[in-house]
mmJSON file of the N, C-alpha and C atoms, coordinates in Angstrom:
{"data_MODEL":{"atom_site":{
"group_PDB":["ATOM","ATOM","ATOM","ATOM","ATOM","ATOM","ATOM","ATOM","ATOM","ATOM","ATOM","ATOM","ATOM","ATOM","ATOM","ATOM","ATOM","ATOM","ATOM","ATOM","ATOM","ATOM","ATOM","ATOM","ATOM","ATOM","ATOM","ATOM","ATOM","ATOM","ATOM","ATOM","ATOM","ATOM","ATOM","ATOM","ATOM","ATOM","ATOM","ATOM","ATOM","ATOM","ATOM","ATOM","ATOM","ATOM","ATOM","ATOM","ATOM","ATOM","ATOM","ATOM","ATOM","ATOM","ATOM","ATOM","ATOM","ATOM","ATOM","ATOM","ATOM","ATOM","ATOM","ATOM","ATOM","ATOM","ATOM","ATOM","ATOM","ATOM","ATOM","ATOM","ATOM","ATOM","ATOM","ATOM","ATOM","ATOM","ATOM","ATOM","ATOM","ATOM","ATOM","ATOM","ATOM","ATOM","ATOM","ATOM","ATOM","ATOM","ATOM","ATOM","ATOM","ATOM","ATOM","ATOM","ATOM","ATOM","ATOM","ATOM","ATOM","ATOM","ATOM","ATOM","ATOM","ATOM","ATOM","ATOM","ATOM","ATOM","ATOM","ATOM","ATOM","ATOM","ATOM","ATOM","ATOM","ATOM","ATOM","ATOM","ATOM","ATOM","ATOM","ATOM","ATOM","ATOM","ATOM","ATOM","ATOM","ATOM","ATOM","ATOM","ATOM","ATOM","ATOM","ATOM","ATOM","ATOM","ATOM","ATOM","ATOM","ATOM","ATOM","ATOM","ATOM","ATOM","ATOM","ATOM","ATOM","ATOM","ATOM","ATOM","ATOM","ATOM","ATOM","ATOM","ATOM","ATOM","ATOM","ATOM","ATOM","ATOM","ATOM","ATOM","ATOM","ATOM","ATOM","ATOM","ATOM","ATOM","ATOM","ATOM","ATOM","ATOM","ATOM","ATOM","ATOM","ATOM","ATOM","ATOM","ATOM","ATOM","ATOM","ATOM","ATOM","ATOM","ATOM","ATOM","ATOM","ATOM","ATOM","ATOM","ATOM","ATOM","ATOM","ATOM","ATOM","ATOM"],
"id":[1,2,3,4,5,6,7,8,9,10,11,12,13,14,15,16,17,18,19,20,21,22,23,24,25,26,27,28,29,30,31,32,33,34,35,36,37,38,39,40,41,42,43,44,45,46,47,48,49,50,51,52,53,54,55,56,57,58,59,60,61,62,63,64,65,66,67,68,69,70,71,72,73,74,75,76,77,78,79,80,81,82,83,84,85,86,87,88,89,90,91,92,93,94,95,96,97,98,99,100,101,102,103,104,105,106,107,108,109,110,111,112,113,114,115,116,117,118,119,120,121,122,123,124,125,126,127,128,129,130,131,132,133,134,135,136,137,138,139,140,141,142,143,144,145,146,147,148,149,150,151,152,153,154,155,156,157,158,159,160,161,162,163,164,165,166,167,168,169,170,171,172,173,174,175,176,177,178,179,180,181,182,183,184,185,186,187,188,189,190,191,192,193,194,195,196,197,198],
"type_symbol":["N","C","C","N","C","C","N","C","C","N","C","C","N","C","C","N","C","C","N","C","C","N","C","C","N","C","C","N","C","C","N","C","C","N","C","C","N","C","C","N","C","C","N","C","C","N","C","C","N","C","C","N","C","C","N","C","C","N","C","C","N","C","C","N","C","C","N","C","C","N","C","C","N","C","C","N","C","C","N","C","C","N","C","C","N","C","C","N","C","C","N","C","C","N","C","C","N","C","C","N","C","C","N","C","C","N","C","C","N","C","C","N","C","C","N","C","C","N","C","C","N","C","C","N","C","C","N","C","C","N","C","C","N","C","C","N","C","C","N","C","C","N","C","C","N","C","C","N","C","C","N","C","C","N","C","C","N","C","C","N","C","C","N","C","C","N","C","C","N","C","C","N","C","C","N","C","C","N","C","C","N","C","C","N","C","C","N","C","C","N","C","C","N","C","C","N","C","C"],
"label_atom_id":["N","CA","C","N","CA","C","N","CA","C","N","CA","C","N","CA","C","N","CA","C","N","CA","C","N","CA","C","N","CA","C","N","CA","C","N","CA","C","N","CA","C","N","CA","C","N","CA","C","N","CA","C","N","CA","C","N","CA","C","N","CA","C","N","CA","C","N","CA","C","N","CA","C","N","CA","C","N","CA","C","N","CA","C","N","CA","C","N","CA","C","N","CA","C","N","CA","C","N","CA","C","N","CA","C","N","CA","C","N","CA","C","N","CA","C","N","CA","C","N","CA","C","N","CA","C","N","CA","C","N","CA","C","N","CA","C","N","CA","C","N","CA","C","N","CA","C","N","CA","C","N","CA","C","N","CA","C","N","CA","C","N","CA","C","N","CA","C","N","CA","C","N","CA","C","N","CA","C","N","CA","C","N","CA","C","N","CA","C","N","CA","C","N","CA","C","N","CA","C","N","CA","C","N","CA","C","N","CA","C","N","CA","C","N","CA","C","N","CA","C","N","CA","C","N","CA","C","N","CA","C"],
"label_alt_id":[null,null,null,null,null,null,null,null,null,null,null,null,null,null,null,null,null,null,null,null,null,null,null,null,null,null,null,null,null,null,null,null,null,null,null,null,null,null,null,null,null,null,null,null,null,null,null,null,null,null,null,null,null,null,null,null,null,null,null,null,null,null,null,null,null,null,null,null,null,null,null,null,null,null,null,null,null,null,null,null,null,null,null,null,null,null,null,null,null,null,null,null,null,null,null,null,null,null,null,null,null,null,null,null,null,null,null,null,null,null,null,null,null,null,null,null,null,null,null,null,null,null,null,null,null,null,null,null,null,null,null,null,null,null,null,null,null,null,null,null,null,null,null,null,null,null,null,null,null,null,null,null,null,null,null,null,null,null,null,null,null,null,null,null,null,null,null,null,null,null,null,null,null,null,null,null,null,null,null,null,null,null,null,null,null,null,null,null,null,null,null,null,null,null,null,null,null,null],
"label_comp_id":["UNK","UNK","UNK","UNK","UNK","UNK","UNK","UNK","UNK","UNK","UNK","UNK","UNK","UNK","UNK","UNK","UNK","UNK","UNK","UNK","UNK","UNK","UNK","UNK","UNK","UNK","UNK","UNK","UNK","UNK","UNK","UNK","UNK","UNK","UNK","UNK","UNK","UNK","UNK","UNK","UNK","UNK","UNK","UNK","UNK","UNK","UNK","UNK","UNK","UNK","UNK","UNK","UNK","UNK","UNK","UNK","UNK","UNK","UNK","UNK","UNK","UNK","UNK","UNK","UNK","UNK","UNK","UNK","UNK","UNK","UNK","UNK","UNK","UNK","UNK","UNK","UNK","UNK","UNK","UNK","UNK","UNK","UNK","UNK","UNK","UNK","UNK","UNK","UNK","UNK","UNK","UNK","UNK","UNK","UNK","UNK","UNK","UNK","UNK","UNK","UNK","UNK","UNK","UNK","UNK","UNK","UNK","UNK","UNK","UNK","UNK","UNK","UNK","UNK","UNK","UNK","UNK","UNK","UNK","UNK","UNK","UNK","UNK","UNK","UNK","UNK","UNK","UNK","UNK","UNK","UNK","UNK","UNK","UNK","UNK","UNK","UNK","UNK","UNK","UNK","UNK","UNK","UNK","UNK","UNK","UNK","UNK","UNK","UNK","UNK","UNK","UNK","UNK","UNK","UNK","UNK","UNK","UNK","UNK","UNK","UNK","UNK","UNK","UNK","UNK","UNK","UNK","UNK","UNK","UNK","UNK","UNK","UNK","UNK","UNK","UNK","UNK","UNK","UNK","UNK","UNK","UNK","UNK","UNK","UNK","UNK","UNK","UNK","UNK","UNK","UNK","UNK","UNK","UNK","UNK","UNK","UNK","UNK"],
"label_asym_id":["A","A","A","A","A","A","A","A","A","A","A","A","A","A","A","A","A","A","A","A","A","A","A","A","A","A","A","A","A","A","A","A","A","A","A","A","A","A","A","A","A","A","A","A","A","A","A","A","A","A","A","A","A","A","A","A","A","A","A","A","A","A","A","A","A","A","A","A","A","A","A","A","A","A","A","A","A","A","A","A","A","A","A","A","A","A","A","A","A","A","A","A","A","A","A","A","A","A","A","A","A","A","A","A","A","A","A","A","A","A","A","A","A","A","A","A","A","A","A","A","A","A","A","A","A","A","A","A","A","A","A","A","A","A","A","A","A","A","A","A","A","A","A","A","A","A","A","A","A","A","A","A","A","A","A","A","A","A","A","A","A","A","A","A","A","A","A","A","A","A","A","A","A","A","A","A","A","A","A","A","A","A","A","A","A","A","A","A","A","A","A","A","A","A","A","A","A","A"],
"label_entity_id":["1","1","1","1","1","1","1","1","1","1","1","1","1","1","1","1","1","1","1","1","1","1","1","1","1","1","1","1","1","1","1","1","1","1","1","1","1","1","1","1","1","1","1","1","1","1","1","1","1","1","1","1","1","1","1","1","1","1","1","1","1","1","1","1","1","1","1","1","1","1","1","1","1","1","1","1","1","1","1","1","1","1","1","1","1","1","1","1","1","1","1","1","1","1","1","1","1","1","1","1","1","1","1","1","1","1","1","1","1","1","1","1","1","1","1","1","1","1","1","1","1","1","1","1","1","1","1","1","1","1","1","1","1","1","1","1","1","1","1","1","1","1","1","1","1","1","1","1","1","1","1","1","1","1","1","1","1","1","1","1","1","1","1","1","1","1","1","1","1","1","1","1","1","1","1","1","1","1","1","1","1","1","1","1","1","1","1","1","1","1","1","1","1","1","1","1","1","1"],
"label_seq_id":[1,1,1,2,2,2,3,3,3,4,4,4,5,5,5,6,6,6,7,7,7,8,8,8,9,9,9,10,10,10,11,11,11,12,12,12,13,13,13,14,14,14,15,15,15,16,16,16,17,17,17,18,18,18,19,19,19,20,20,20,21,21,21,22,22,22,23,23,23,24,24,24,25,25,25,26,26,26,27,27,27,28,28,28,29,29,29,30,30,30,31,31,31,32,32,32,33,33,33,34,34,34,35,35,35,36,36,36,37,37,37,38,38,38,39,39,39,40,40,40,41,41,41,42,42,42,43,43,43,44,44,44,45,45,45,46,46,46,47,47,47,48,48,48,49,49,49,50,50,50,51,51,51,52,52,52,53,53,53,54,54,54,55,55,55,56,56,56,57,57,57,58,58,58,59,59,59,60,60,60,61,61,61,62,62,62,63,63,63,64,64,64,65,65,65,66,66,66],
"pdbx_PDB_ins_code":[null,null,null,null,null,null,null,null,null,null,null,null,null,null,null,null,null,null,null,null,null,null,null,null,null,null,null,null,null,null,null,null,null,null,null,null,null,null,null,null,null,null,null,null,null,null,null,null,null,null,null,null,null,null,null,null,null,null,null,null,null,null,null,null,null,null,null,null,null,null,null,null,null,null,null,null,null,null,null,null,null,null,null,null,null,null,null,null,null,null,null,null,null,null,null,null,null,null,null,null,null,null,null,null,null,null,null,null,null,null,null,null,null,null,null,null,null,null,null,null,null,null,null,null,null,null,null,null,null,null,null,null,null,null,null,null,null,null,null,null,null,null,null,null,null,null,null,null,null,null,null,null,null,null,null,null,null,null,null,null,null,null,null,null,null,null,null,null,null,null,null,null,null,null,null,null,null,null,null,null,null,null,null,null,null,null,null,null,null,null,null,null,null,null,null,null,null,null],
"Cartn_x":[-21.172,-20.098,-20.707,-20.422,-20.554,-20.144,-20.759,-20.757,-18.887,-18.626,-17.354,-16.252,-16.763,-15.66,-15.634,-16.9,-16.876,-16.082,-16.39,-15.648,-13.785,-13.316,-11.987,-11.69,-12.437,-12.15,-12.133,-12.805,-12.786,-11.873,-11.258,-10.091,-9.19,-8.797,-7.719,-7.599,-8.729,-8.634,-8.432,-9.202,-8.776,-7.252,-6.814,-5.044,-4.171,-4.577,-4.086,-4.057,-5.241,-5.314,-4.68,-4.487,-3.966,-2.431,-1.943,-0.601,0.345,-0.676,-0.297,-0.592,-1.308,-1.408,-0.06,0.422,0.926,2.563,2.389,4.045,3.685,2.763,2.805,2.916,2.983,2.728,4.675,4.652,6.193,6.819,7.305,7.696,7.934,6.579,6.455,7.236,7.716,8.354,7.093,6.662,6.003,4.228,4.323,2.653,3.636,4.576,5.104,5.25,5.502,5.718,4.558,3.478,2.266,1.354,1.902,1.144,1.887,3.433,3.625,3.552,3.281,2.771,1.13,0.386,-0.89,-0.614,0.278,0.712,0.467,1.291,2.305,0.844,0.156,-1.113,-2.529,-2.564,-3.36,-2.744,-1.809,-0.959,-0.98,-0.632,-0.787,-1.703,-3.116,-4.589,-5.159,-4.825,-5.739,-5.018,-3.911,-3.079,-3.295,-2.976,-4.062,-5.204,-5.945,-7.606,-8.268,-6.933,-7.336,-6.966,-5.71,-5.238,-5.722,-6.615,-7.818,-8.736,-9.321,-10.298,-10.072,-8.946,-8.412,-8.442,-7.439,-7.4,-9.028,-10.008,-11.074,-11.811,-11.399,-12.48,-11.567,-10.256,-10.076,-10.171,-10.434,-10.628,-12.164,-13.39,-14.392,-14.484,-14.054,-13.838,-13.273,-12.373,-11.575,-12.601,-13.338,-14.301,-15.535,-16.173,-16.988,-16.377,-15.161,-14.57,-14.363,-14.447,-13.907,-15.784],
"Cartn_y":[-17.612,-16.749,-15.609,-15.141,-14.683,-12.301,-12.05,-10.233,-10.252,-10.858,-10.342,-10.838,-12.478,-12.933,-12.56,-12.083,-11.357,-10.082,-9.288,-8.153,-8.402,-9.354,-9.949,-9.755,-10.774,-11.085,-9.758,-9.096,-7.883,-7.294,-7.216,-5.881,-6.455,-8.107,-9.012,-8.691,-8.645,-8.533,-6.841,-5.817,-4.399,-4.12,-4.602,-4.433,-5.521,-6.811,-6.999,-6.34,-5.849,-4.612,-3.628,-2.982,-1.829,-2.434,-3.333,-3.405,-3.977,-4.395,-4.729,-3.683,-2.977,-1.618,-0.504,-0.535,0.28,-0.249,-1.31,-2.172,-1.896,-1.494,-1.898,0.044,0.417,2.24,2.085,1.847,1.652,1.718,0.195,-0.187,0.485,1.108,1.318,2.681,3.279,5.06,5.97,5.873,6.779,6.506,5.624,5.632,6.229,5.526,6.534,8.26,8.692,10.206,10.954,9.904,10.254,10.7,9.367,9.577,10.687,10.867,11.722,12.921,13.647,14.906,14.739,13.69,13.857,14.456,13.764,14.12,15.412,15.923,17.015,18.199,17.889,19.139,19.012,17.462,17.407,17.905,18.493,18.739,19.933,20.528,22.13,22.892,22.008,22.206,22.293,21.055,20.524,21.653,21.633,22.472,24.153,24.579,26.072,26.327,25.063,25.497,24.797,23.767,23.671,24.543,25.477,26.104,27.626,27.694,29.241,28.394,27.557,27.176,27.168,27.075,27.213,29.048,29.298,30.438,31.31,31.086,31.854,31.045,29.54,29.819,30.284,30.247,30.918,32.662,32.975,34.592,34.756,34.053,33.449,33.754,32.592,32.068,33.56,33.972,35.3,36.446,36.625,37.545,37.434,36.44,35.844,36.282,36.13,35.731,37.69,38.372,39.698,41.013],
"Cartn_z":[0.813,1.259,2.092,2.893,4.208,3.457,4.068,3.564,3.908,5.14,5.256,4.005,4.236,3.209,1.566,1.521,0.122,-0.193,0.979,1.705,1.233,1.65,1.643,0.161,-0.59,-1.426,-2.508,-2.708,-3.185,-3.458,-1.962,-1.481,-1.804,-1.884,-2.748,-3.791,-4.408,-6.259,-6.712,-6.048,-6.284,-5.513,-4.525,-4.463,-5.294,-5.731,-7.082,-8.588,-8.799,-9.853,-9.631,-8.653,-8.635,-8.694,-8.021,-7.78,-9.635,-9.876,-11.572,-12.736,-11.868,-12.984,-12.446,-11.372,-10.856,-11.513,-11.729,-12.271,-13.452,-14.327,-15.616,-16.254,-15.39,-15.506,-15.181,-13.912,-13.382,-14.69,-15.497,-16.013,-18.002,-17.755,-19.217,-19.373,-20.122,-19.913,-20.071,-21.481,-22.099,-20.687,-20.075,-19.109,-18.051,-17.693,-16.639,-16.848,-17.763,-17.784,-17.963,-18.69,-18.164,-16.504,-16.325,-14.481,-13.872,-14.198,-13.556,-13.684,-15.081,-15.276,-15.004,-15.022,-14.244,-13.126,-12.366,-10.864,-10.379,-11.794,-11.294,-11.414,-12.434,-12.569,-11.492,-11.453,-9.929,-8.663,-8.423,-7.437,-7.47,-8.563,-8.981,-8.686,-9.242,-8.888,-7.677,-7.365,-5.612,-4.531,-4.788,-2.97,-3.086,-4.059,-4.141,-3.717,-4.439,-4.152,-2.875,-1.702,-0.623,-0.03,-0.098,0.855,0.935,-0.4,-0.341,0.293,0.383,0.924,2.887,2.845,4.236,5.225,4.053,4.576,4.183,2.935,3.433,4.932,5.19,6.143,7.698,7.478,9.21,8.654,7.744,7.336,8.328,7.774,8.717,10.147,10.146,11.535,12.846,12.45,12.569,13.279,12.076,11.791,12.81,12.886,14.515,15.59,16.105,17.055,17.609,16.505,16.896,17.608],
"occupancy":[1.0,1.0,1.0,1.0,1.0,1.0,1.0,1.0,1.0,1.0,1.0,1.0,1.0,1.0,1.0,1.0,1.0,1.0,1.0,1.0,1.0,1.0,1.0,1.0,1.0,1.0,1.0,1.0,1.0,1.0,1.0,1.0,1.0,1.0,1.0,1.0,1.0,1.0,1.0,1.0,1.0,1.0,1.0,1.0,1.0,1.0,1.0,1.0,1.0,1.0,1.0,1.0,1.0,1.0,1.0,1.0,1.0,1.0,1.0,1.0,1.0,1.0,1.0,1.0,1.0,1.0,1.0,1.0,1.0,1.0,1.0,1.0,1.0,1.0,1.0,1.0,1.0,1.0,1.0,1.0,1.0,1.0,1.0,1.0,1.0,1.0,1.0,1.0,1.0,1.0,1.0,1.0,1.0,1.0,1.0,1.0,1.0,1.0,1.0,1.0,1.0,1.0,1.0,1.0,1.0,1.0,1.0,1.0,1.0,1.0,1.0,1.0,1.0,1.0,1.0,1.0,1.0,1.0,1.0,1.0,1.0,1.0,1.0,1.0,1.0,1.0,1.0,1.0,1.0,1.0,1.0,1.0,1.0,1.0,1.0,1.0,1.0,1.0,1.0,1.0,1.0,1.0,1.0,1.0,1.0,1.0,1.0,1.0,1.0,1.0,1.0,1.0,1.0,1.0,1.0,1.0,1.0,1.0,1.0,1.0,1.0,1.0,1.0,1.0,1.0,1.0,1.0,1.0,1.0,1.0,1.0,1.0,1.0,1.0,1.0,1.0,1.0,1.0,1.0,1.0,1.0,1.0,1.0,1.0,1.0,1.0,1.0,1.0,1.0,1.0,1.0,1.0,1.0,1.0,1.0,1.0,1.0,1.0],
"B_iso_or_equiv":[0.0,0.0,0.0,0.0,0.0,0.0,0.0,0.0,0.0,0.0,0.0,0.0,0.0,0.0,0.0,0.0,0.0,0.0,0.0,0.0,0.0,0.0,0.0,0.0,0.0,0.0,0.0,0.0,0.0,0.0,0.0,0.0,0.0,0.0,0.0,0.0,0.0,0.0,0.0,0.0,0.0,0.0,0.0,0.0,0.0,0.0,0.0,0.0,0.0,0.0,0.0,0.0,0.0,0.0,0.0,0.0,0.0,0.0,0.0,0.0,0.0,0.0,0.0,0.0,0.0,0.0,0.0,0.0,0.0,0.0,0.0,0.0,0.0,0.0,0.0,0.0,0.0,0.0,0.0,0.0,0.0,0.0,0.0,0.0,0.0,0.0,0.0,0.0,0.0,0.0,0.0,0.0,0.0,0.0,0.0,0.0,0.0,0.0,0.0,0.0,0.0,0.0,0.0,0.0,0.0,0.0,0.0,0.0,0.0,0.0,0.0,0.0,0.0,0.0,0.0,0.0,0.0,0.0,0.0,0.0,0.0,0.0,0.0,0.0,0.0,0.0,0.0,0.0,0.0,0.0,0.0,0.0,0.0,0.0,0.0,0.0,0.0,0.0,0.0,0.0,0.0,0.0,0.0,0.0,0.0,0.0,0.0,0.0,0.0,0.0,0.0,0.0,0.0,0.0,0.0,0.0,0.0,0.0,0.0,0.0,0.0,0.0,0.0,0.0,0.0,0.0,0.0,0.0,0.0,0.0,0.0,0.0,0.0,0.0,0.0,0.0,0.0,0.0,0.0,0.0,0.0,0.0,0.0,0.0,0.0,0.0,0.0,0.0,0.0,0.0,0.0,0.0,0.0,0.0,0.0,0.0,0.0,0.0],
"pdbx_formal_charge":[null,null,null,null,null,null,null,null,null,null,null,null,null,null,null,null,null,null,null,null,null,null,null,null,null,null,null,null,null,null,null,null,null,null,null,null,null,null,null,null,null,null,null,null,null,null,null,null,null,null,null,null,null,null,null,null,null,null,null,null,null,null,null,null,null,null,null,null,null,null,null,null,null,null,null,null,null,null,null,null,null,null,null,null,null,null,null,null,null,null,null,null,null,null,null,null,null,null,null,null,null,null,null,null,null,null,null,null,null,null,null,null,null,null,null,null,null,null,null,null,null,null,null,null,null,null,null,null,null,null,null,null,null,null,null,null,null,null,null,null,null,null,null,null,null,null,null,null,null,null,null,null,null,null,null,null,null,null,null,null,null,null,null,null,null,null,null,null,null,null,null,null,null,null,null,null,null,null,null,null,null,null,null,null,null,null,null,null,null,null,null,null,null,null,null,null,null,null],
"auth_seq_id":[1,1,1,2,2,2,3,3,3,4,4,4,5,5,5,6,6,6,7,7,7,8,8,8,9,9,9,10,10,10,11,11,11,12,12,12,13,13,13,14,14,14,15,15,15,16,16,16,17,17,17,18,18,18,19,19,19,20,20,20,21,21,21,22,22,22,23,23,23,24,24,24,25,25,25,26,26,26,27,27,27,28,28,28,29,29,29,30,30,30,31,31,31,32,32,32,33,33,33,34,34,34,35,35,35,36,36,36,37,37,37,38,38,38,39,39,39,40,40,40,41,41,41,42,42,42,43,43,43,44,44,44,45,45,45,46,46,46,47,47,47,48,48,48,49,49,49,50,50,50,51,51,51,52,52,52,53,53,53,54,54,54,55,55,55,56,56,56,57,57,57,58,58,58,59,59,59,60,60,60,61,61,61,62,62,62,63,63,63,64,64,64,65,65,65,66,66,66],
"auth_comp_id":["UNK","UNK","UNK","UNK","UNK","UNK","UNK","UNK","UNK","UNK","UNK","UNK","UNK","UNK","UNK","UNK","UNK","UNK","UNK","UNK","UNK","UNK","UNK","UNK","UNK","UNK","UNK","UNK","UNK","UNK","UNK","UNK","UNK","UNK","UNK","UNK","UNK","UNK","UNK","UNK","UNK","UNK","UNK","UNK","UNK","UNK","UNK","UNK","UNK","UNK","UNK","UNK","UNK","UNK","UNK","UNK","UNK","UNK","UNK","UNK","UNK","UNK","UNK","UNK","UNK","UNK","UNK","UNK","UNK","UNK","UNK","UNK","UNK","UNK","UNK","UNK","UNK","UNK","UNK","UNK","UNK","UNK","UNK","UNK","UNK","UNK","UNK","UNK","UNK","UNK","UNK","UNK","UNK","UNK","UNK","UNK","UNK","UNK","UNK","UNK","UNK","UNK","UNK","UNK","UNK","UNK","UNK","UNK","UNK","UNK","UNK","UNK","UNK","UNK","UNK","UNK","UNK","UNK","UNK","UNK","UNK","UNK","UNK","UNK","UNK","UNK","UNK","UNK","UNK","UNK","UNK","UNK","UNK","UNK","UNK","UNK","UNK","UNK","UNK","UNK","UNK","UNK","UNK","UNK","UNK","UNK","UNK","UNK","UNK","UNK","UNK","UNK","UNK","UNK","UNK","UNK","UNK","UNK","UNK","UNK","UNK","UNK","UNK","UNK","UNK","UNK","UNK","UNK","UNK","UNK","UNK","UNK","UNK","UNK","UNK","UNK","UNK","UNK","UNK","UNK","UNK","UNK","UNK","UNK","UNK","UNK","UNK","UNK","UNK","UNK","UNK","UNK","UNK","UNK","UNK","UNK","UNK","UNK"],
"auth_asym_id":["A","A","A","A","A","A","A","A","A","A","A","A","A","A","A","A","A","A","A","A","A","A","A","A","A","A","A","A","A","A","A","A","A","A","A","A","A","A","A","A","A","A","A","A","A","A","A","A","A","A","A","A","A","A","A","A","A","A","A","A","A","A","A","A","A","A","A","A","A","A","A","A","A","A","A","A","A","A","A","A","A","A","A","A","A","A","A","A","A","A","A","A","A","A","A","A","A","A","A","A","A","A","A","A","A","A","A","A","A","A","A","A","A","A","A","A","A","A","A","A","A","A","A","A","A","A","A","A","A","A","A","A","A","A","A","A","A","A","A","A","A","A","A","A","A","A","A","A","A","A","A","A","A","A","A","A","A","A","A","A","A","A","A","A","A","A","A","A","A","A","A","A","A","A","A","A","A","A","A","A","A","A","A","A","A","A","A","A","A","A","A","A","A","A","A","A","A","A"],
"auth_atom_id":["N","CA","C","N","CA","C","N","CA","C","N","CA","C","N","CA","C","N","CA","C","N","CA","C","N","CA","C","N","CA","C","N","CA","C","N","CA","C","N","CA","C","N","CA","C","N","CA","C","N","CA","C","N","CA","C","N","CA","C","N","CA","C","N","CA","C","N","CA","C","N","CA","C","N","CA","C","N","CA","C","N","CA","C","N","CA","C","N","CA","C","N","CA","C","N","CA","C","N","CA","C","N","CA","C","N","CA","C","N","CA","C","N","CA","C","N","CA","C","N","CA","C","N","CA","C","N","CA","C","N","CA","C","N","CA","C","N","CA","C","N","CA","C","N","CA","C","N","CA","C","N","CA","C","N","CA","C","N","CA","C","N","CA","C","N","CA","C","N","CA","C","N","CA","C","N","CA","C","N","CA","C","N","CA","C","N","CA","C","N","CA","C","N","CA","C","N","CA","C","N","CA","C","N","CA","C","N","CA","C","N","CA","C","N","CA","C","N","CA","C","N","CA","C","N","CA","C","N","CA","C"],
"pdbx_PDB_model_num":[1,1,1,1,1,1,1,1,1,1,1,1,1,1,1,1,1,1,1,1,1,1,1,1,1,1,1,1,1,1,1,1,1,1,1,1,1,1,1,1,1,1,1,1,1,1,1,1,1,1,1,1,1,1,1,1,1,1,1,1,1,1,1,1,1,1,1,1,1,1,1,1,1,1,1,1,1,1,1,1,1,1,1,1,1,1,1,1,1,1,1,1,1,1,1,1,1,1,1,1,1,1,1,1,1,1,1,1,1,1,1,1,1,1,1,1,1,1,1,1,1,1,1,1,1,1,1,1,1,1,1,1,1,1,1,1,1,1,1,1,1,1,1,1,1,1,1,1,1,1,1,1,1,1,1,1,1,1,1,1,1,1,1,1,1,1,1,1,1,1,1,1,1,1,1,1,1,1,1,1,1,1,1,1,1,1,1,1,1,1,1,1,1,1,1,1,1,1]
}}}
């Protein structure tokens, strides 16, 4: 088997996993209300601490320019 076709085959079997884990989260209540308060605190987390990360660097950036 060839790098690519292994390549293929891979990305077949990890978007079959995911797509049967993703029905089986779907489907269930109590995994669903899980993922989605995961959601909800990775979401909480990540967009704060990109959007200081933003604004310190055009604070930066700013600061050069003057």
């Amino acid at each position: 088997m060839t790098d690519s076709g292994a390549r293929t085959v891979a990305n077949i079997a990890l978007a079959t996993a995911g797509v049967a884990a993703a029905y089986v989260i779907i489907t269930t209540p109590p995994l669903r209300r899980l993922a989605l308060r995961a959601a909800r605190v990775w979401l909480g987390v990540t967009v704060p601490v990109y959007l200081a990360s933003q604004i310190r660097t055009a604070w930066v950036e700013s600061a050069r320019a003057a």
